[in-house]
C-alpha positions as CSV (number, residue, x, y, z in Angstrom):
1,X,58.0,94.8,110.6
2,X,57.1,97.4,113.4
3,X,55.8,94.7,116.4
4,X,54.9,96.4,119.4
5,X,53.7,99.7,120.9
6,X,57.1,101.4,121.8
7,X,57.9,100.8,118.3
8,X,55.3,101.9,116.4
9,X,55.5,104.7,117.7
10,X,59.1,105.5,118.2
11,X,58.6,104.7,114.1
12,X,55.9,107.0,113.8
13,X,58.2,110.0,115.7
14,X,60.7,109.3,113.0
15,X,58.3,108.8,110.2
16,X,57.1,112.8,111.2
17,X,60.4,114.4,111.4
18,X,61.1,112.9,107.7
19,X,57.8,114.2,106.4
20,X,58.5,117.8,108.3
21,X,61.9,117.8,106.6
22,X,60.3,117.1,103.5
23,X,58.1,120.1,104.4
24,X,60.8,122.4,104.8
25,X,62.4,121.3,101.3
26,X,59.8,121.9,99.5
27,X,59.0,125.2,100.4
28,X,62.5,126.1,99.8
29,X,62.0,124.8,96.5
30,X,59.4,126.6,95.6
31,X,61.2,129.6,96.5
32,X,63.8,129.2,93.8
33,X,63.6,131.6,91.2
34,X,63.1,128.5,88.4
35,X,62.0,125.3,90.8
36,X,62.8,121.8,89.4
37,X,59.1,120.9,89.1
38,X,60.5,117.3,88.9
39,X,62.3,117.2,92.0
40,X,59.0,119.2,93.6
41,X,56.6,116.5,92.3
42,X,59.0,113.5,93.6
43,X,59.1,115.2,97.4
44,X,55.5,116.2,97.4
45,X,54.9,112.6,96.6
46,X,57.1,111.3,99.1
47,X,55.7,113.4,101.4
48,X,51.8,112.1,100.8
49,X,53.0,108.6,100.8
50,X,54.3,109.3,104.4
51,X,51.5,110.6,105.4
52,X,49.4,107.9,104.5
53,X,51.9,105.4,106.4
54,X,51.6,107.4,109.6
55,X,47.9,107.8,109.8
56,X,47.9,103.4,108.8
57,X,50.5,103.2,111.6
58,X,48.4,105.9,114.3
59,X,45.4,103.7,113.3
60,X,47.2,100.4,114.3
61,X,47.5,101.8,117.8
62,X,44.0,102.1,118.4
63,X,42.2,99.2,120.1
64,X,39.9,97.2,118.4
65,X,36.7,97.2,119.6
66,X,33.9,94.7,119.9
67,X,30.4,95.7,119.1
């Protein structure tokens, strides 16, 4: 597990590049002439689930504050 603030974030800087790779992939997909809606579905969930790690991992960074 990610422990401190370097690595979170160097985690996060990876965690982005996969999910704009993932971006480029599927657009090339959906370019084909007859897609593999499988293979289309399985990246474009990848790619959510990603998302929702980074913005749980961004969030982390954030300093909890007393009210």
């Amino acid at each position: 597990m990610v422990e401190n603030e370097s690595e979170l974030r160097a985690r996060i800087v990876e965690m982005q590049a996969e999910h704009q790779a993932l971006e480029i992939a599927i657009h090339a997909l959906q370019e084909a002439a007859a897609p593999d809606l499988f293979a289309l579905r399985r990246l474009k969930k990848r790619k959510l689930q990603l998302k929702d790690a980074i913005a749980r991992m961004r969030s982390r960074l954030i300093p909890d504050l007393n009210a």
